[in-house]
Every structure is written in C-alpha cells, then in structure tokens.
C-alpha positions in Angstrom: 44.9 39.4 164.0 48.0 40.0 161.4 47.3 42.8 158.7 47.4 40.9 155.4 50.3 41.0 153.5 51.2 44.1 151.2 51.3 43.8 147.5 54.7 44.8 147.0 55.3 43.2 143.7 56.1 45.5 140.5 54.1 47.6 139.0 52.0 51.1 139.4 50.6 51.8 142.8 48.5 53.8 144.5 49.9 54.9 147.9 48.3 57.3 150.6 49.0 58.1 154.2 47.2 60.4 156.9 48.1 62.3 160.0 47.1 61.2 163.3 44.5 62.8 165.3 43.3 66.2 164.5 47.0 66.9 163.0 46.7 67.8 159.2 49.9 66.6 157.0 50.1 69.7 155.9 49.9 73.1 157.9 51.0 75.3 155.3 53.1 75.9 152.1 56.7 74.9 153.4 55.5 71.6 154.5 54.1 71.2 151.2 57.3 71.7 149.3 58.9 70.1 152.2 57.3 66.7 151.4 57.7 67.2 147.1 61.4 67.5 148.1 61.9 64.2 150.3 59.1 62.9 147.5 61.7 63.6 144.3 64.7 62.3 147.0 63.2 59.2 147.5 62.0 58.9 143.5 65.5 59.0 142.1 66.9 56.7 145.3 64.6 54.4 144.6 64.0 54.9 140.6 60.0 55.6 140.8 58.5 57.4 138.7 55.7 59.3 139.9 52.5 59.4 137.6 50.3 61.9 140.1 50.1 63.0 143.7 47.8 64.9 145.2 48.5 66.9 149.2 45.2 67.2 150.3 45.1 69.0 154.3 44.6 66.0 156.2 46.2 63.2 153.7 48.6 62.4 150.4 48.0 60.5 147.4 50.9 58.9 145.4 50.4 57.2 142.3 53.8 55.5 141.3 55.3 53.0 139.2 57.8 51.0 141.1 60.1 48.4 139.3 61.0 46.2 141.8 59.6 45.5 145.6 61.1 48.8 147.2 57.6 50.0 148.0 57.5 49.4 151.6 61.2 51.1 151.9 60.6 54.1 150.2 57.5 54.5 152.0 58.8 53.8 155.0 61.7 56.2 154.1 59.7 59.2 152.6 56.9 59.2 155.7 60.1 59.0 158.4 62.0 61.6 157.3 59.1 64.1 156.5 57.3 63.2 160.0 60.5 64.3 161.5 61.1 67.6 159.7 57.4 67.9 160.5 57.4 67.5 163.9 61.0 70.0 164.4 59.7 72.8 162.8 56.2 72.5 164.2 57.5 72.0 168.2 55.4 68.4 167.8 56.5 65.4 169.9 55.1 61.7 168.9 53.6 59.9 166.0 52.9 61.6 163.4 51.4 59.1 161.4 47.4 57.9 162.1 48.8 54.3 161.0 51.2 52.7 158.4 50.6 54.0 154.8 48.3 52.0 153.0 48.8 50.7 148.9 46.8 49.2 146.2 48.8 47.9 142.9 47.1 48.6 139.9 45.6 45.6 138.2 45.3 46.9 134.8 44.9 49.9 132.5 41.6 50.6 133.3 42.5 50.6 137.2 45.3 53.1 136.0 43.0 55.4 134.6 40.3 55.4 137.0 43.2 55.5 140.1 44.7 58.5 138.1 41.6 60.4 137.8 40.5 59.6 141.5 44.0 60.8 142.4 43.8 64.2 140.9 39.8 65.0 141.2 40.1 64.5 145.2 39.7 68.1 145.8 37.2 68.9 143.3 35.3 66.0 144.7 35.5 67.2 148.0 34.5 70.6 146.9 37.7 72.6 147.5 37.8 73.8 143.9 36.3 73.5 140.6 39.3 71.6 138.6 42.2 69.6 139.6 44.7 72.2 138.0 43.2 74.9 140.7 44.3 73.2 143.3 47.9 73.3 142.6 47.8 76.7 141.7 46.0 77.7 145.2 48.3 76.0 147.3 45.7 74.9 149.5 
C-alpha cells in the first residue's frame, strides 16, 4: 500500500526523523553541532525559519515555517548530507535513517503552541532533565 501523500503546502511544520536500529542520531557533541550547521545551511537555502528544535539521543524535532512546498527538499537535503558526515566520521556503512522523515503542518495557533511546547518539553517529559533550557545547556 502507497504512504499517503505529504502535506507539503505552506505553512509551520513539525518535522522529526530517527536513526535506524540501535544507532542514536547523535553520539556525541560534534554530531550535535554538526547537524545545527547543515540545519542553519539548509534554513537560509531554503528561507525557513526555524521556530524550535530539539536533538534528543535517538531522534530530532524541527518546528519550521516553510513558505512555499520545499519541505520534502530540504528534508531530504538536511537528513542526506548529515547521514553522510555521520556515517564518515563514525566508520558506519548503510542507512542511516529508520525510515523517511515524517511531518505534520500546523493547522492553527493553538496546534502551534501545543507543537511548540511538545517540541521543547520532550526531555523533560522523558525525564532527562527538569526544564527545557537544561537540556541545551547539558549537551545531552
């Protein structure tokens, strides 16, 4: 059976992608800057505007507005070119990726808010830390 077609059409959306198998996305802090720096490349290619992310261990969160229907592209784009610095500096061969990156476009500004604030309390609600801004500052 087909996947069902993305919602690609303008707006803010709420992106996230995982590794595959018992990989996390991120091993330590230089793949963590690594990704912010293909993230901000791919932002100003693409004119986004990123409202929030979050790196968890395993996963990423993106919450962006997108102006036209680029989303796939710069997904596409972003998750390539960091798989591949991943996988050279870590000796990895294969997919990185568990599966394509999944989306939701925000329907309204109640969806924004409560996307936001799932976004950014994803460590506290799994426990890693006590507020969102600890995270950051940990590194972890």
């Amino acid at each position: 059976m087909p996947r069902r077609p993305r919602d690609i059409a303008p707006g803010f959306h709420h992106a996230w992608v995982n590794a595959t198998g018992d990989w996390d996305y991120f091993l330590d802090e230089v793949d963590r800057v690594a990704w912010v720096r293909r993230l901000v490349q791919m932002l100003e290619r693409m004119t986004w505007t990123c409202v929030a992310f979050c790196q968890m261990s395993t996963h990423v969160h993106l919450l962006a507005s997108v102006p036209d229907e680029s989303l796939p592209i710069g997904m596409r784009d972003l998750n390539r070119e960091y798989s591949c610095d991943f996988n050279l500096r870590h000796g990895r061969k294969g997919t990185f990726l568990r599966k394509r990156f999944g989306s939701r476009r925000i329907e309204d500004a109640d969806d924004l808010l409560g996307t936001y604030s799932y976004v950014v309390l994803n460590p506290v609600v799994e426990g890693l830390c006590l507020r969102p801004e600890e995270w950051r500052s940990r590194g972890a």
